[in-house]
MINURO-242888 format. One record per residue (C-alpha): x, y, z; residue in one letter. Coordinates in steps of 0.05 Angstrom, whole numbers, plus 5000, padded with zeros to 4 digits. Layout:
# MINURO-242888
((X,Y,Z),A),
...
# end
This chain:
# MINURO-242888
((4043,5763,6325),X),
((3993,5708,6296),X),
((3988,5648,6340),X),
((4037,5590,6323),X),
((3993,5552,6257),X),
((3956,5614,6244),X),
((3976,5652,6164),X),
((3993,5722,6177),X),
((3943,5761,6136),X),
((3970,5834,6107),X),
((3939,5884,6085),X),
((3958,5947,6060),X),
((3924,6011,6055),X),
((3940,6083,6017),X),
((3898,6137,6050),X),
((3915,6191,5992),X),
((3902,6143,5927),X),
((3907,6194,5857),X),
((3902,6249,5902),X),
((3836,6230,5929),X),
((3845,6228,6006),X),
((3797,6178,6047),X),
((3750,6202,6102),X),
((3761,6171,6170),X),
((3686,6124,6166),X),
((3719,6103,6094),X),
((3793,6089,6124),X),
((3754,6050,6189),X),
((3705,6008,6146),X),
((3754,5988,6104),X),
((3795,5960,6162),X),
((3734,5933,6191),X),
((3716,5888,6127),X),
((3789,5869,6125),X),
((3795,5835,6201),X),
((3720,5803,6180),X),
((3763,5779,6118),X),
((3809,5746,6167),X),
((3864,5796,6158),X),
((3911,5809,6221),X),
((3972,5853,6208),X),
((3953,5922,6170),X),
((4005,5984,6140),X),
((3966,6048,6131),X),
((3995,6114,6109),X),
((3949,6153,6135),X),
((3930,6229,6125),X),
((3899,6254,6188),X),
((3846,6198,6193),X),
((3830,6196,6273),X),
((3812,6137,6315),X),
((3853,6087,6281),X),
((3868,6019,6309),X),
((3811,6041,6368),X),
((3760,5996,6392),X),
((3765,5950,6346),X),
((3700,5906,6345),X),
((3677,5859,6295),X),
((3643,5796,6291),X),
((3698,5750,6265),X),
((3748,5788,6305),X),
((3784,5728,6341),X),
((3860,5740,6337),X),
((3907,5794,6363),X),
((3920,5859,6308),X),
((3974,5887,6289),X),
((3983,5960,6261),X),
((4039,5999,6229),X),
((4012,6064,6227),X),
((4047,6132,6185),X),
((4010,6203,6189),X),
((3956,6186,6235),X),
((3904,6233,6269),X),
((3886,6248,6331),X),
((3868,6187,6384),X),
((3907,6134,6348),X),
((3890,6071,6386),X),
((3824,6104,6423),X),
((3789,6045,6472),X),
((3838,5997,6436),X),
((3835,5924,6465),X),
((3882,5873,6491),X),
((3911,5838,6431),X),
((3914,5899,6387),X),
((3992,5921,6381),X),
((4008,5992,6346),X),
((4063,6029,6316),X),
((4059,6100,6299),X),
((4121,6097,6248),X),
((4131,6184,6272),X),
((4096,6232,6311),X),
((4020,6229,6331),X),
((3981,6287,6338),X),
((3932,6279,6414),X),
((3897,6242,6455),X),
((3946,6171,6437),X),
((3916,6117,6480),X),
((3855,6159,6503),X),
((3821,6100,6545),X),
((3867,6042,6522),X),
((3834,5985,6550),X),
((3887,5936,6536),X),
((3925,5950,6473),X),
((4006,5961,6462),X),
((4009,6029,6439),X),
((4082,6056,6408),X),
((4095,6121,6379),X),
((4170,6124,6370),X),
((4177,6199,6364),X),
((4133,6259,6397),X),
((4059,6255,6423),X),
((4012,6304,6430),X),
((3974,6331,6479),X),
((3933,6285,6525),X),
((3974,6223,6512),X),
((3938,6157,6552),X),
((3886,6205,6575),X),
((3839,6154,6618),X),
((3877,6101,6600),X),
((3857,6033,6645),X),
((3900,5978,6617),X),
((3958,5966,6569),X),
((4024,6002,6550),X),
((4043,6067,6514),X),
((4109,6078,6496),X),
((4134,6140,6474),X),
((4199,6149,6444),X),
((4198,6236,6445),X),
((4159,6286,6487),X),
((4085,6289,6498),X),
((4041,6343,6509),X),
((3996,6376,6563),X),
((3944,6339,6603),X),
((3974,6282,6583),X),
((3964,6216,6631),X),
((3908,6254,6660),X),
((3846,6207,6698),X),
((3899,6147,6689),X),
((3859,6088,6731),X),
((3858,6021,6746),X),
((3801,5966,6751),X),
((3826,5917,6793),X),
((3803,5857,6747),X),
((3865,5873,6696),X),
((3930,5883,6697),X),
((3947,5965,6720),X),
((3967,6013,6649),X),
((4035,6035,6639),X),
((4053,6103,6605),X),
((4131,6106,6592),X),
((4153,6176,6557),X),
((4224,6185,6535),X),
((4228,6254,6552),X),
((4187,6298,6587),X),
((4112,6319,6586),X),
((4074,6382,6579),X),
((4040,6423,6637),X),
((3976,6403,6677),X),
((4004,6323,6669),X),
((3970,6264,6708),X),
((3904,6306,6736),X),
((3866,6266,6776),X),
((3905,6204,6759),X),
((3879,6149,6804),X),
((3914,6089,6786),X),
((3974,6062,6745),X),
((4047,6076,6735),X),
((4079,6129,6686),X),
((4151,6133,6680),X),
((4180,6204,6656),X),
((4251,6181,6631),X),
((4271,6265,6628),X),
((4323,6246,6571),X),
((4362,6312,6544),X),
((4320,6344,6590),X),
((4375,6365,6643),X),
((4362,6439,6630),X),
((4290,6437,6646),X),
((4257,6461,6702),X),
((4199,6402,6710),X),
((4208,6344,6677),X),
((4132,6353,6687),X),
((4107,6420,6659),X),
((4077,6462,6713),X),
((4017,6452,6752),X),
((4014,6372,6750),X),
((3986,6317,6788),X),
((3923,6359,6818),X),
((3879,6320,6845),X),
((3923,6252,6836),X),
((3895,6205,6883),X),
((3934,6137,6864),X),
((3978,6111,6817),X),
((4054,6125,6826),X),
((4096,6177,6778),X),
((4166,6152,6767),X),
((4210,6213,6742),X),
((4282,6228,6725),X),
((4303,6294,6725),X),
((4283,6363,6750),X),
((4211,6371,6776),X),
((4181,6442,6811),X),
((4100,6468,6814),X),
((4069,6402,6829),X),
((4004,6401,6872),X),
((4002,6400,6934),X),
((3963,6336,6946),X),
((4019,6291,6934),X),
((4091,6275,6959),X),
((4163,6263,6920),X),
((4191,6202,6950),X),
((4256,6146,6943),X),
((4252,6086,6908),X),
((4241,6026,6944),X),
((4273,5960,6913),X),
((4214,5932,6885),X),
((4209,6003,6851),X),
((4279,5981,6813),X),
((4252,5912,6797),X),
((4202,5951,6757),X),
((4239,5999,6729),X),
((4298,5950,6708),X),
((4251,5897,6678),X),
((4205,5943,6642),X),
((4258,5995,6611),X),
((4277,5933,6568),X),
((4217,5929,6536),X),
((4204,6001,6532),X),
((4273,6025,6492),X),
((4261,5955,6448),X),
((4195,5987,6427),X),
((4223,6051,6407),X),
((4289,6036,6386),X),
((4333,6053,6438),X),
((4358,6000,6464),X),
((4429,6035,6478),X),
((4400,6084,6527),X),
((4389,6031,6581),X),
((4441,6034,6615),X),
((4442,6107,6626),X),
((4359,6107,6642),X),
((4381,6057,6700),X),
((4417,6090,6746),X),
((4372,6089,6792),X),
((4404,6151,6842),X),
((4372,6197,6784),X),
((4305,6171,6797),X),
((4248,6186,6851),X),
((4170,6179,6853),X),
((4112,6213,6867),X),
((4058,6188,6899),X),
((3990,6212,6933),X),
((3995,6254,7001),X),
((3972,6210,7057),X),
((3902,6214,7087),X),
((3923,6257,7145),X),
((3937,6308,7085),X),
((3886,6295,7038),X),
((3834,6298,7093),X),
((3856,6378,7108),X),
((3809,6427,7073),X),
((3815,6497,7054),X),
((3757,6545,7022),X),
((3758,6554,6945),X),
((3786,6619,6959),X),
((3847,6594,6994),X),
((3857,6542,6935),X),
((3851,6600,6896),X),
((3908,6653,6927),X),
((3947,6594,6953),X),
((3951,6535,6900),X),
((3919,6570,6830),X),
((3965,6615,6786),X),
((4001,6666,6815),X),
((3960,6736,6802),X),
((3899,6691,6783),X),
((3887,6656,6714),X),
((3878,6718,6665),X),
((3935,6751,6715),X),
((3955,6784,6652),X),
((3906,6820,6627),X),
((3868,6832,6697),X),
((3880,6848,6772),X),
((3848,6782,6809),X),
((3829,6810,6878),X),
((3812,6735,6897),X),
((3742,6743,6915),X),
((3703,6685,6909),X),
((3635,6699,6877),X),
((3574,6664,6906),X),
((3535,6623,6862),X),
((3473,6672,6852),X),
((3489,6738,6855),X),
((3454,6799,6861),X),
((3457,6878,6852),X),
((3503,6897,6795),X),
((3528,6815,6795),X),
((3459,6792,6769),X),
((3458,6767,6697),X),
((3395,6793,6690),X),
((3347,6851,6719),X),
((3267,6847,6717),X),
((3238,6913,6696),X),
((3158,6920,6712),X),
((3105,6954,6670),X),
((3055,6985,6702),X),
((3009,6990,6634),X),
((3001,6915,6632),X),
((2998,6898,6706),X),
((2927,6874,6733),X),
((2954,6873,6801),X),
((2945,6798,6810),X),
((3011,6794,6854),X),
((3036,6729,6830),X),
((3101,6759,6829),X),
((3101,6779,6890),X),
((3077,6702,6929),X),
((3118,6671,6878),X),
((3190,6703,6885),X),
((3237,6655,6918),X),
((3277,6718,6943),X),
((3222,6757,6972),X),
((3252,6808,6924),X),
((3193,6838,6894),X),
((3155,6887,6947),X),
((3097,6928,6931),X),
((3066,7007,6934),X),
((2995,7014,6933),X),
((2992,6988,6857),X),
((3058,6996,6845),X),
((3113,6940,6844),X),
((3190,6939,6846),X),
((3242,6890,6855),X),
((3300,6901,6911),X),
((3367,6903,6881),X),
((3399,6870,6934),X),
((3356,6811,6944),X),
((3346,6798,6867),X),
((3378,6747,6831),X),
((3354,6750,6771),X),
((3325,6680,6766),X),
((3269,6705,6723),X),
((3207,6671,6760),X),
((3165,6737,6764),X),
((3173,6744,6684),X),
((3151,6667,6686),X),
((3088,6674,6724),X),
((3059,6740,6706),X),
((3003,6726,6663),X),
((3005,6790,6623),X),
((3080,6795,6617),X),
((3082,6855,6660),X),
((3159,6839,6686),X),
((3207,6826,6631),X),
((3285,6806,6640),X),
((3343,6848,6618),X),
((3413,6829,6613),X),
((3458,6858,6653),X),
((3527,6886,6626),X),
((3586,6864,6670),X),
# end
């Protein structure tokens, strides 16, 4: 809202005007010469335009913003700043909040996928479901207030990877049948921020730990579920979405846990999908390639012509294998010292060793 003194300047904008639609840059200029105008509150049906209400920066830019947003494309909001409120009148399509930096961020039905991805300050409120990856790289510079990510419902698989700071809160409404609140495969590599969840959660990583609610964990709750269902219209659900017996958290292993390794190809037949990613379409025997291979692994195979040789044996001083060997004036590269990195074809000076690809 405009600061007590201050004329509320609105504007509104048609992104489909005589059935001409307006490209994003068009849609985002236009907003930009309206806030150097002075204007403060903006209503934009939007067709798909992405990126709007983000990082808003403009010279004359001096009060907060306010935008009422229909139709919008994907990262509504993107690197928005403190002072910059937004509704999404709807659904959004993804990445909602992708790095807020500050801004109040409401969509009052569904989100897509990657909803506050990298988010570091402000709220997002989301009055449906949200999609996969979303809350992923959540963090927190210590200089500003922590973000919040509140989500009506539930979110999609692979949520809050490598989250390191902040708090979401998964409210799991009409989602008593499900069997993770969560999606599969979330929180890997979460190494702060706390997960507050109601409902049913199964195939989280193994680097973190489902706990109780402490008190102060109510306080929050309690005092920020007000706001939350005002946002999205829901204000009849609070009582329900406190009782806090439904509710736990989820929070990082300790050190003693996090500090316990295992090779990638225990991570692999222990914590990855069961039978392997592509399980599906191929047996996984879990072998764990090294990073340069060589025999029938190579990428590529050298093949030598003897017609254009001169026998300087730069290929043979210069091979970081000690692959290439030689026969009188003959020269060959060993299979299983190859690699396939190419350097003979790089230094012959006649071109005498050429690289193949190699067929998997």
């Amino acid at each position: 809202m405009p600061a007590k003194g201050d004329m509320m300047k609105l504007c509104k904008i048609k992104a489909l005007n005589k059935n001409e639609r307006m490209s994003t840059q068009e849609l985002l200029q236009t907003i930009y010469a309206k806030i150097d105008k002075g204007y403060t509150d903006f209503e934009i049906e939007a067709l798909g335009q992405h990126d709007i209400a983000g990082a808003v920066f403009t010279k004359n830019q001096k009060k907060n913003l306010n935008f009422k947003i229909t139709n919008p494309g994907q990262r509504v909001g993107a690197m928005a700043l403190d002072g910059t409120n937004i509704v999404v009148e709807g659904s959004a399509p993804a990445d909602v909040g992708w790095l807020n930096s500050g801004a109040t961020i409401t969509v009052k039905k569904d989100a897509g996928d990657t909803a506050s991805h990298c988010a570091a300050g402000g709220k997002i409120y989301i009055g449906g479901r949200v999609g996969t990856r979303s809350g992923a790289l959540m963090k927190h510079d210590p200089k500003f207030e922590p973000p919040e990510f509140w989500v009506l419902k539930n979110t999609g698989s692979f949520s809050f990877e490598f989250m390191g700071g902040g708090s979401a809160i998964i409210c799991g409404y009409e989602c008593e049948n499900l069997n993770s609140v969560l999606g599969n495969r979330s929180c890997v590599g979460m190494v702060g921020g706390t997960i507050y969840f109601r409902g049913n959660v199964s195939g989280l990583a193994s680097c973190v730990e489902i706990v109780k609610l402490n008190k102060k964990d109510m306080e929050f709750l309690k005092e920020g579920m007000k706001d939350f269902l005002k946002h999205i219209e829901r204000e009849d659900l609070y009582s329900k979405l406190t009782k806090f017996s439904q509710w736990k958290k989820i929070v990082p292993n300790t050190n003693k846990e996090k500090d316990k390794k295992i090779s990638l190809q225990e991570f692999v037949q222990k914590e990855w999908f069961k039978g392997g990613l592509f399980g599906d379409l191929v047996e996984d025997d879990g072998e764990v390639y090294s990073l340069a291979q060589c025999n029938e692994r190579r990428l590529r195979i050298p093949k030598w012509d003897k017609k254009l040789c001169i026998n300087c044996s730069l290929c043979l001083n210069n091979c970081p294998q000690k692959a290439i060997k030689k026969e009188g004036k003959k020269y060959y590269s060993e299979d299983n010292l190859c690699i396939g990195c190419s350097i003979c074809a790089a230094v012959c000076p006649k071109k005498a060793w050429s690289m193949e690809n190699q067929i998997l």
